[in-house]
C-alpha positions, 0 to 999 in steps of 0.5 A: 500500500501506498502510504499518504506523503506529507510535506511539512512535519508536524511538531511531535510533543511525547508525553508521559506514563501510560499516555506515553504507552498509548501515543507509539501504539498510535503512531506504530497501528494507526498512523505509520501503517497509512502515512510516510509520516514527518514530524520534528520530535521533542520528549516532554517526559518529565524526565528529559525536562529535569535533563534540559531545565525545562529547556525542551518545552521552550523548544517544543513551542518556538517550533511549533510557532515556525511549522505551524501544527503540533500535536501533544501528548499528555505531561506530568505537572510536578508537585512535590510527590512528583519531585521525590519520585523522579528525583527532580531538581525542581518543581517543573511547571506545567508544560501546558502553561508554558508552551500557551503563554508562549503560544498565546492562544485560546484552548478550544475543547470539545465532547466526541459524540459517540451513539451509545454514550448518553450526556447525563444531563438529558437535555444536551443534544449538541456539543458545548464547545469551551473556548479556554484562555490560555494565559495569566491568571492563577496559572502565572501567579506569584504566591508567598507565605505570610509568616505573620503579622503585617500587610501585603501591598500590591504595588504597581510602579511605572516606568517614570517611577511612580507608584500605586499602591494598593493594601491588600490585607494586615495580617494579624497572624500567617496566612497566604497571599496571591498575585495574578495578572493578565494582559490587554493584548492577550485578553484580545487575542483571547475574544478575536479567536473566539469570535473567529471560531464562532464564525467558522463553526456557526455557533452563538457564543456566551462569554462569563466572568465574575465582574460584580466581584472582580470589578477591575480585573473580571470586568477588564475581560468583559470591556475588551470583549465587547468593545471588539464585538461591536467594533469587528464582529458584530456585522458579520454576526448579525449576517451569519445568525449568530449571537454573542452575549455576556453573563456572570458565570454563575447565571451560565452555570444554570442556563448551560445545564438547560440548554441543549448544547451547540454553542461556545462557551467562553471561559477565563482560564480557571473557569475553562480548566474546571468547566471542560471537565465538568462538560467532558465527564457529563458527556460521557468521559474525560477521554471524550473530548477534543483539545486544541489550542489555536494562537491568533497567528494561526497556530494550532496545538492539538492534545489529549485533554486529560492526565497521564492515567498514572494509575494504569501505567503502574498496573502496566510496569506490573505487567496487568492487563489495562483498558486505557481510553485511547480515544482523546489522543487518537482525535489529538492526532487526526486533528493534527494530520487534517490541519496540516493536509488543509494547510499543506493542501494535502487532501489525501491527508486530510481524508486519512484524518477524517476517516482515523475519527470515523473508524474510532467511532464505528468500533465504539458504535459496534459495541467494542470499547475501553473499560470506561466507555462499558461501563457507562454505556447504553449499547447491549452487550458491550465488549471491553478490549484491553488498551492495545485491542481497541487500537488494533480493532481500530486500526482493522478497521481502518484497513476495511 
């Protein structure tokens, strides 16, 4: 068999524990077999970060700013269990963090739809789309310690060197204090990608903060997005039939849960993290959903949405059996090989995409599923496959 040409590499980004295990059973059943596959390797395990400082995840999104399209394994943020473990020199921080502030993008995550794997809440018919910021905030913050009395200022000084001040709080005793920050530019880059994506994809989008609250900061984002709305998009909304609208996030938490789905949801980057799993498991699984990071250059980053499945990679050391859900990484990399083959002009590639999603879903639908997926079904019968059948079962289908 002839296998798909490719023309530019992808970024390859490896990743650790089992979904390390999953991502060679990908490349080696599902994707080498069909494609003279290229791509521009880095190993983001945990290990080889400690080995470069860190250094190789800077590396990993300087190239996929110059190639365009990236796709992702899942990675270990370190905490401290993770520092004794892998004897680390120090508390990495997340890679996801770094390579989206590098990147400056918007995560936009959405549920696979599968027959037979029913939303538990009824009334989602349509996918809910969450658009994720993907800098600042709690994710670059500065944390310290109050060892006891005293007061934490935040303080702003300008380039001619005057100063605000503001007290933050007077310590009676120790406690904790917190500072985060966002950044006009980025805010911006953050509505425009979610307008973009609202036009390509024909969807309304909600767009919640907490502005009441945060009155300077929350209320930042909901200025910056409107002020652009009105000035860029709304025109061209009115025409596609589409809305856009602003609410506490608390009020979309309740219409959300009633609404039938196919709409964006707009988060900042907290709320986005949280609500993507919230949305992810009530359609069905964590391992159900698609991931991808685009930058308002054009830059896409294609990823699993979920963790590393610490706890079946220990059982697969042991030498257990897993049934590991494969599918997030699958669609990470037939999200990938269809951005590059449209932007390659490839379409052969891009077919081979589209039929790698189409023959995960047909072997789910067929009853042949991951341990996860079987117990939450509503097909009879199901057969649960281990890690590596559900891929081969794929890849069989695949062949045809």
């Amino acid at each position: 068999m002839t296998k798909i040409a490719m023309t530019t590499p992808l970024v390859e980004m490896d990743g650790d524990e089992m979904t390390r295990i999953i991502w060679q059973m990908i490349k080696d059943e599902l994707i080498c077999p069909f494609v003279d596959l290229k791509t521009e390797y880095y190993d983001l395990g945990l290990a080889y970060r400690d080995e470069t400082n860190d250094q190789v995840t800077v590396d990993s999104a300087e190239a996929t700013k110059r190639l365009g399209v990236a796709v992702k394994c899942a990675t270990i943020t370190a905490n401290a269990a993770r520092v004794e473990e892998y004897g680390l020199k120090e508390m990495w921080k997340s890679p996801n963090g770094t390579i989206r502030a590098m990147l400056d993008g918007t995560v936009f995550r959405a549920p696979i739809i599968v027959r037979g794997i029913e939303p538990c809440v009824r009334n989602w018919k349509k996918p809910i789309t969450l658009a994720r910021h993907a800098y600042g905030d709690v994710y670059k913050n500065v944390e310290i310690k109050v060892p006891g009395p005293g007061k934490v200022e935040l303080v702003y000084t300008a380039a001619d060197g005057t100063e605000i001040r503001e007290l933050v709080h007077e310590y009676a005793g120790p406690g904790v204090a917190q500072g985060m920050h966002n950044l006009d530019d980025s805010i911006a880059s953050f509505a425009r990608s979610c307008f973009n994506y609202a036009l390509d994809t024909k969807q309304d989008v909600w767009f919640s903060s907490k502005d009441t609250i945060s009155k300077k900061y929350d209320h930042r984002f909901k200025d910056i997005f409107q002020e652009i709305f009105d000035a860029e998009y709304a025109e061209a909304f009115a025409e596609a039939g589409i809305e856009y609208f602003y609410t506490l996030i608390d009020d979309a938490v309740a219409r959300v849960m009633k609404a039938e789905g196919g709409f964006i949801w707009a988060c900042k980057n907290y709320d986005g993290d949280v609500m993507s799993d919230m949305v992810s498991s009530a359609f069905g699984s964590l391992a159900m959903m698609t991931s991808v990071l685009v930058s308002p250059s054009g830059v896409y980053e294609y990823e699993a949405a979920h963790g590393t499945v610490q706890r079946h990679y220990y059982k697969h050391l042991a030498g257990e059996e897993t049934s590991t859900n494969s599918v997030a990484t699958i669609f990470a990399w037939s999200g990938a090989l269809r951005k590059r083959g449209e932007l390659d002009e490839l379409p052969d590639l891009v077919d081979f995409a589209n039929r790698l999603e189409k023959a995960t879903v047909d072997v789910i639908e067929s009853g042949r599923m991951t341990g996860d997926l079987a117990l939450i079904t509503t097909l009879p019968n199901p057969q649960k496959l281990s890690t590596r059948d559900f891929i081969l079962a794929i890849a069989e289908e695949l062949r045809g």
